[in-house]
C-alpha positions, 0 to 999 in steps of 0.5 A, a space after each residue: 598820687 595815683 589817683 586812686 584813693 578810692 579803689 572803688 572809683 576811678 577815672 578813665 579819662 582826665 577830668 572824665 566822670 568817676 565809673 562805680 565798679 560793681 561791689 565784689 560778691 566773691 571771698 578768697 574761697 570762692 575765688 581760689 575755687 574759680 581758679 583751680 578750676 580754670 587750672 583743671 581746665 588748662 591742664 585737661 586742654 593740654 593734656 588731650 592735645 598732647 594725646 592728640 598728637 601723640 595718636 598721630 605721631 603713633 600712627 605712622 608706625 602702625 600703617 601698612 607699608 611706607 611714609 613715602 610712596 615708592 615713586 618717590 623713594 630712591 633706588 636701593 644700589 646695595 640691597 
């Protein structure tokens, strides 16, 4: 129904040559390994671009004098 009675086998084309898919060499244990390391990864990728952008954002405040330079700030009426 699916053509795929042999999971080892498949057509990628109508009527095309079967391709032989490399035996799989990895068990559960290696494979749930692999993906709680890629997991890891994922996290310490995020985690250092939120640090990233939180030392950006931080630094603003920590600058001597304004964001905006004076000769582009209003007047102040009421000061």
């Amino acid at each position: 129904m699916t053509g795929f009675s042999n999971p080892t086998k498949s057509r990628p084309l109508p009527g095309g040559v079967p391709f032989d898919w490399p035996p799989v060499t990895l068990g559960h244990t290696e494979i749930d390994k692999v993906v709680n390391e890629a997991n890891r990864q994922r996290s310490a990728a995020i985690g250092a671009w939120l640090r990233r952008m939180a030392e950006n954002w931080s630094s603003l405040w920590r600058r001597p004098g304004r964001a905006v330079p004076s000769n582009l700030r209003e007047p102040k009426i009421h000061a």
